[in-house]
Every structure is written in structure tokens, then in C-alpha cells.
C-alpha positions in Angstrom: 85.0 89.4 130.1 85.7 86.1 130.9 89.3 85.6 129.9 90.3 88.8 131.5 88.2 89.5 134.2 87.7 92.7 133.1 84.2 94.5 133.6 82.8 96.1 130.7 78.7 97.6 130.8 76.2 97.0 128.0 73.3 99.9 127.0 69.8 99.2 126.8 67.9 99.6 123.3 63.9 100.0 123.8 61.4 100.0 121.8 57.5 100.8 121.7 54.8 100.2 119.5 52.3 103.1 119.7 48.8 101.4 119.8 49.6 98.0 121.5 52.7 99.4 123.5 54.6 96.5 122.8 57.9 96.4 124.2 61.0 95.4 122.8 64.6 95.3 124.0 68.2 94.4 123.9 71.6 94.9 124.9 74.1 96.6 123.0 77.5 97.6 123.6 77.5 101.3 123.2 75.3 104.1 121.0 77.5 103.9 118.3 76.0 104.1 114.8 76.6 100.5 113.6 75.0 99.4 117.0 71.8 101.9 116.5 71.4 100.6 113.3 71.5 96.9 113.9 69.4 98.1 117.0 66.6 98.9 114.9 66.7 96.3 112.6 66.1 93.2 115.4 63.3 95.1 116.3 61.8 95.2 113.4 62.2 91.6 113.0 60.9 90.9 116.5 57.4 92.8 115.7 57.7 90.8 112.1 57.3 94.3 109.9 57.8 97.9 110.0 56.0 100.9 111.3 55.5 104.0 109.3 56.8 105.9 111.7 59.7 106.1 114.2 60.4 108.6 117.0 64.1 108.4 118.1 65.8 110.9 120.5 68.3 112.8 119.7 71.6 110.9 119.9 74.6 111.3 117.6 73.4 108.0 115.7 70.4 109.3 114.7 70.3 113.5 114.6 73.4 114.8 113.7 72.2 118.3 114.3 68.9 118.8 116.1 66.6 121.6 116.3 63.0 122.8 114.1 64.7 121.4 110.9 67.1 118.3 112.6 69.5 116.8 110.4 69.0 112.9 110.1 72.5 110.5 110.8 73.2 110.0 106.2 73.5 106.1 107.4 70.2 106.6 109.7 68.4 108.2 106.8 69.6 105.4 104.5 68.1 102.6 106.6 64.6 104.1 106.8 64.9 104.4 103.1 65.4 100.4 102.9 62.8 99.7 105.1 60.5 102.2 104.4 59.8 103.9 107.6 59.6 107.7 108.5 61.9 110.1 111.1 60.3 112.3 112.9 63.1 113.4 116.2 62.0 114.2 119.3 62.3 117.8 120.5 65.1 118.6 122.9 63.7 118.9 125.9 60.6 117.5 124.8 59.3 114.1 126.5 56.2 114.2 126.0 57.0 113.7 122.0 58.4 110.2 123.1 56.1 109.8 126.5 55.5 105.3 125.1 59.5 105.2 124.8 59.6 106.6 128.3 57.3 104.2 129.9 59.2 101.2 127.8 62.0 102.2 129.4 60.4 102.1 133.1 59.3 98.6 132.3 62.1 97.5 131.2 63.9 98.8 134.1 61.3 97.0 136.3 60.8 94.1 135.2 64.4 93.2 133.2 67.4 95.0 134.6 66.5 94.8 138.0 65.8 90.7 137.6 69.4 90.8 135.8 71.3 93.0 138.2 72.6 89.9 140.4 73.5 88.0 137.3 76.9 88.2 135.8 77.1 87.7 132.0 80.1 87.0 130.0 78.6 88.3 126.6 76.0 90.3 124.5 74.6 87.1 123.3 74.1 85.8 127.1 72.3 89.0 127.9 70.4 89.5 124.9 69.0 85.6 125.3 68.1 86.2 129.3 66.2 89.5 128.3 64.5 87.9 125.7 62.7 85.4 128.1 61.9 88.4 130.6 60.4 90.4 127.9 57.6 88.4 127.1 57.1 87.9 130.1 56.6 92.0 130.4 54.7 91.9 126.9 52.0 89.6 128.4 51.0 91.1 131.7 47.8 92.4 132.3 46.8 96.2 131.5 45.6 98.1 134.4 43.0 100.3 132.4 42.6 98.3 129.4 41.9 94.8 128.8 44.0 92.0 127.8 48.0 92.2 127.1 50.6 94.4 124.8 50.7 90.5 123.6 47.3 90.0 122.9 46.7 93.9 122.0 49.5 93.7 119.3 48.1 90.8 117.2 44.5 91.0 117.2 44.5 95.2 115.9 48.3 96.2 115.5 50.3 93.1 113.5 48.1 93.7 110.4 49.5 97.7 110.0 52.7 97.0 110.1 54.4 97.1 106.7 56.1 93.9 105.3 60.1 93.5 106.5 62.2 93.9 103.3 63.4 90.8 101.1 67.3 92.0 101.3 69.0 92.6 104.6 70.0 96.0 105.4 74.2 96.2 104.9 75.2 98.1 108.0 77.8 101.1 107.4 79.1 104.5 108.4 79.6 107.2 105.7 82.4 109.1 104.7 81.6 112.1 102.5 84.2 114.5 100.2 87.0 111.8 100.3 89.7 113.1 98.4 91.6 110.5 95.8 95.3 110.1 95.9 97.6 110.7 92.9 97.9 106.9 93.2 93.9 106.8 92.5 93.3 105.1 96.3 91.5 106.9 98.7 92.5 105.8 102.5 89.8 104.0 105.2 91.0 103.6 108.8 94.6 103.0 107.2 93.9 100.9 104.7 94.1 101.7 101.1 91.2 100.7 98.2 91.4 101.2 94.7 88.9 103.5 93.0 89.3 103.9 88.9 92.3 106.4 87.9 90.1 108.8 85.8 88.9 110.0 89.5 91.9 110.9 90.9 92.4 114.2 92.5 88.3 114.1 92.6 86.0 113.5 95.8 84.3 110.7 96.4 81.7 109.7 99.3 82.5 106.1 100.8 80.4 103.7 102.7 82.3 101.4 105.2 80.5 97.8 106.2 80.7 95.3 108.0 82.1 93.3 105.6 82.9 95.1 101.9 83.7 98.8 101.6 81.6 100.9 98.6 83.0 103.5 96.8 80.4 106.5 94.9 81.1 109.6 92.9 78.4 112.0 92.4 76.3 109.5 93.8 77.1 106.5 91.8 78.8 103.7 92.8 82.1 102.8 90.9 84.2 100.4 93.1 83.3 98.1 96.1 86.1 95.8 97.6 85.8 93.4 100.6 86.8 95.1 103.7 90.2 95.1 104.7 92.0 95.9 108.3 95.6 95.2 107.1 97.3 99.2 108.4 98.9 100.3 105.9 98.4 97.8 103.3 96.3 98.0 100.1 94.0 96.4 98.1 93.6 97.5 94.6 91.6 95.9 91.4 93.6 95.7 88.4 91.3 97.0 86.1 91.3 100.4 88.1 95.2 100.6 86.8 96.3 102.6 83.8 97.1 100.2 80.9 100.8 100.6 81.5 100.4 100.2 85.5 98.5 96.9 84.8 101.3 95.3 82.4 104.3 96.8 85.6 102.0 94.9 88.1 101.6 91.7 86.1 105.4 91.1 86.4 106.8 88.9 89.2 108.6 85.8 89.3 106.1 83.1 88.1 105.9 85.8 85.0 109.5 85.8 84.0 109.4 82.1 84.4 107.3 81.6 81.9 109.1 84.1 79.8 113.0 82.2 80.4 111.2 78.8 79.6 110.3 79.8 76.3 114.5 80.8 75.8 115.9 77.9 76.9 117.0 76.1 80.8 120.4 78.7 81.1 117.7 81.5 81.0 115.6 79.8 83.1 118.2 79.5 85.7 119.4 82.8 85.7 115.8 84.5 86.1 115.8 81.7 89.1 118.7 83.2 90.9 117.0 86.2 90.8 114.2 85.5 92.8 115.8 82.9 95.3 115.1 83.6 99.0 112.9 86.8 97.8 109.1 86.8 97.6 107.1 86.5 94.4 106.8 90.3 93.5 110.1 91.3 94.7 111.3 94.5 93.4 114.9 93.6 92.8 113.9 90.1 91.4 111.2 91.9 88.9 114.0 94.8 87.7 117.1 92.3 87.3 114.8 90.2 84.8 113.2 92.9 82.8 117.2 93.9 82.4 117.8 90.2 80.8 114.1 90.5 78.8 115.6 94.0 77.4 119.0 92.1 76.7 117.2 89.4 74.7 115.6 91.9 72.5 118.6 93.5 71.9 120.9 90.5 71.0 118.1 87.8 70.6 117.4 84.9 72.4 119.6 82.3 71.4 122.7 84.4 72.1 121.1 84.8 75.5 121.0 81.5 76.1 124.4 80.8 74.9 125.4 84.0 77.3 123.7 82.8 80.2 125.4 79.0 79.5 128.6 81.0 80.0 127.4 82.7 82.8 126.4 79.4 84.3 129.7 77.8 83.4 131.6 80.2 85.5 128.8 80.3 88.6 128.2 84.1 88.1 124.3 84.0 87.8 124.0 87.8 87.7 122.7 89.9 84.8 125.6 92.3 84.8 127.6 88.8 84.0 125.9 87.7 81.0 125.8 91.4 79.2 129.3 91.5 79.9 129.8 88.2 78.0 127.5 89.5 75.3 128.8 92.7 74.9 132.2 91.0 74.6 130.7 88.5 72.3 132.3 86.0 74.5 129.1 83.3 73.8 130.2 83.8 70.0 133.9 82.7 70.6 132.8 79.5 72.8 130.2 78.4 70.2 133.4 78.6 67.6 136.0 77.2 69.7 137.8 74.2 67.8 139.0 71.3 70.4 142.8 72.2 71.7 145.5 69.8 70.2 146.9 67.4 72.5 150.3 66.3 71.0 152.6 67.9 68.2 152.9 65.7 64.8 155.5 63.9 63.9 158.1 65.4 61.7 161.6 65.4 60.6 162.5 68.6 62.0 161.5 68.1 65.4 164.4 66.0 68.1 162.9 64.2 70.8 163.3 63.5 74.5 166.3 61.3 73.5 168.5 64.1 71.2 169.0 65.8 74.3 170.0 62.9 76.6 173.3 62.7 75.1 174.4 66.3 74.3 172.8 66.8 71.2 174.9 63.2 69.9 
């Protein structure tokens, strides 16, 4: 790599044509499915269609258990259902069922990797452009027993037997079968939770993890997909996949009581204000402290609320345990009542002044 310096090796993909023996090739960075798949796919664009017939070896990506009756890769399978091809495994052991592979390989070994050797690379996409050049260069030399080129052979009898490429690109992804769903109806992928709906939970579920969106399938239909996420530990969940009463719980956060204490008055508004200040939208104590002053407003109504929460504001105690006490005290009553304080006694007969006293009472 060239930040690091560190030296990491790329694997060789070949392909061959069985009439033309038409070479293809390029670099990947390991035999992992997601690289066999995409593998296949390039070469099928490079011959521009697909065979009816493919004869891989017996790697992980492709067989997951060989022998008389091998069982094909699910994802494997899937892809030569898109494209339309057949998979027919080489034996173990067997070289001769893959003798054109074989030679491809030689050639490529020849004529690329050797040429390449002294290079030094500092990506796939550098290597994958330098063999390109070289591998034409291999499709187009002369046969030794036959006339002509694997070029030449390939488009004047092979091109036309190919089948056409699909419309719709092939969405890459590894399968993961009998998923179990949680009691919180999410089912986990490489620490991340998704959402599936809650009528499956505690039920199995098969999941297919792409590149970019993550597809969900019970008894072999699909009932979520979400973009792919690689937040660990986090979750990404579609409302409608909530129970009723879940969805109305995860509506509430702070932009949701605002628009509840604008319709009581500004003292409300404030209140449910404090409660969120310096926390983040959804914050769990925010979200409980206001569905306490919601519940309060039901119970006394909302314009002794507001009156409460005027008091509360009046004394700086912006806290909901403040305002029910004034409720409950009826302490908003007695300052909507309170008459204005007298500020000098009335004159009367009765009552000595200032001077009565100065002289003893005389």
C-alpha cells in the first residue's frame, strides 16, 4: 500500500472460453465470495454475453460441499440464476474436467505475471488496467495448430452463442440462513441491528447482505430491505415494523413536545425547554419529564398548567416536580386571585399618629 508501505498480494481470476479459448483475467484480492462473484460477472461483460455453461473448481465460493452430488455456494447458485448460466464442478482430483482453465492459467502465467513481476502496484485498479493491455495482447497471438487467434476465433464462430448479458446488474451478497428474530423483532448482521416486522418475531428468517442494502426473506419472501449499515451496535429500524403503541413511544422527542407546549401557552413552552437543554433530541429523561407535564395537563387542564408553570417560572424552579407541587397545592389558583396589598392605613379618628407619641401621649 502506498501510505503504509505495507505489502499485501492479489489472486489471479482466469477465465476460458471452450471453442475460441479466449482468455480472460484479473486481479482480485482474495477468493472470498463477494470477490468470486464480481469475478464472474467482469468476465462476462468482457466476452459481451454469457455461456451456458461454467466449470469452476472447487473452492469455498463456489462448492460448499463437493463430491458426485456437490452442493453449489446459495449466493453462487443465485448468480447463475440471474444470468442464466449452468454449474457443472469439477471433480476433485480431476483436471482434465477443467484441462482450458488449466492452460489459461499457463498463459496467463507466461505472458502476464511474469511481465508484471518487476512492477510494483499500489492498487487493484493499477493491476487490473496493466493486465488488461497484456491480455489482448495474449488473446491475439497466433495458434500453433490452428489458424488465426483466440481474437479472431472468438468473433467470427463463438460471439454469436453466447447468451445476451442481463438488463439489471447482479446485487452482490452473502447469505445468511435460519436467522433467529429478537423479542425486539431485529435480527443482528455483523453487529448491527435491522428491523424486520414484529409478527415474525421469535421466527427464522434467511438474510442476504450486499454491498450496499441488506434484504430480509421469510419462507422465501422478502419482507424488509434497509440500506446497509456498519454502525456496531447501533440499529436501524423502519417505523412501520413497530407495534402501534411502540410507533406512538418512538415518535416522542423534544421537537414533539414542543409542538405540544406551544399549543398551552409560552410558560409550558419553557418548561418542556428546560427539559431538553444540553440533551439530545430523543433523550430519555427529556421525553419522560414531559409526558409527566402532558399527563398533568390532562389531569388539571391546560390553562391551570400554564398558570402552574408561570409560578414555576416566577420562582426559577423549571422542573416538573415544581409545577405539580404548585398544582396540587392549588398555589396557581391563589396567585390568579390575589387582590393588590394595601400600602397605607386610612385615615380615622381612632388612630394617633407619629406626633401623639412625641410628647408622651400629650
Amino acid at each position: 500500500m502506498k501510505k503504509t508501505g505495507e505489502t499485501r498480494w492479489a489472486e489471479i481470476f482466469v477465465g476460458v472460453l471452450g471453442y475460441s479459448q479466449l482468455v480472460f483475467a484479473m486481479a482480485l484480492r482474495s477468493q472470498k465470495l463477494e470477490d468470486w462473484l464480481l469475478a464472474h460477472q467482469k468476465m462476462f461483460s468482457y466476452y459481451g454475453g454469457v455461456t451456458q455453461l461454467v466449470v469452476p473448481d472447487n473452492l469455498k465460493s463456489a462448492v460448499t460441499t463437493p463430491g458426485k452430488l456437490p452442493t453449489i455456494n446459495a449466493s453462487y447458485n443465485e448468480l447463475s440464476e440471474h444470468f442464466g448460466f449452468v454449474i457443472e464442478p469439477a471433480r476433485v482430483r480431476r483436471p482434465q474436467d477443467k484441462s482450458l482453465a488449466e492452460i489459461g492459467v499457463l498463459l496467463v502465467t507466461r505472458w502476464i505475471t511474469v511481465v508484471l513481476r518487476r512492477r510494483r502496484f499500489f492498487s487493484l485498479a493499477e493491476i487490473n488496467n496493466a493486465i488488461s493491455k497484456l491480455l489482448e495482447t495474449v488473446n491475439q497471438r497466433p495458434f500453433k495448430r490452428y489458424e488465426g487467434n483466440r481474437r479472431q476465433r472468438f468473433e467470427d464462430a463463438e460471439r454469436h452463442t453466447l447468451s445476451t448479458l442481463p438488463a439489471a446488474n447482479f446485487d452482490i451478497g452473502r447469505w445468511l440462513h435460519h436467522q433467529k428474530v429478537n423479542r425486539d423483532y431485529h435480527v443482528y448482521v455483523q453487529g448491527h441491528a435491522y428491523s424486520v416486522p414484529y409478527e415474525l418475531t421469535n421466527r427464522h428468517v434467511d438474510i442476504k447482505v450486499c454491498q450496499s442494502a441488506v434484504e430480509i426473506y421469510f419462507q422465501h419472501k422478502m419482507v424488509a430491505v434497509h440500506s446497509r449499515a456498519f454502525e456496531q451496535g447501533g440499529a436501524t429500524t423502519q417505523n412501520s415494523h413497530r407495534p402501534k403503541s411502540h410507533q406512538a413511544y418512538a415518535a416522542q422527542s423534544r421537537a414533539h413536545f414542543i409542538e405540544w407546549a406551544t399549543d398551552v401557552g409560552d410558560n409550558a413552552l419553557t418548561i418542556v425547554q428546560a427539559q431538553f437543554e444540553g440533551k439530545p433530541e430523543h433523550s430519555m429523561q427529556g421525553c419522560k419529564a414531559s409526558n409527566k407535564l402532558m399527563s398533568l395537563g390532562r389531569q388539571y387542564g391546560h390553562a391551570r398548567l400554564e398558570q402552574a408553570c408561570r409560578c414555576a417560572c416566577d420562582i426559577q424552579s423549571l422542573t416538573v416536580s415544581s409545577v405539580r407541587s404548585i398544582l396540587q397545592c392549588r398555589l396557581d389558583e391563589s396567585t390568579t386571585d390575589k387582590q393588590p396589598a394595601q400600602t397605607a392605613l386610612p385615615l380615622h379618628h381612632n388612630v394617633r399618629g407619629a406626633e401623639y407619641y412625641v410628647n408622651g401621649g400629650q
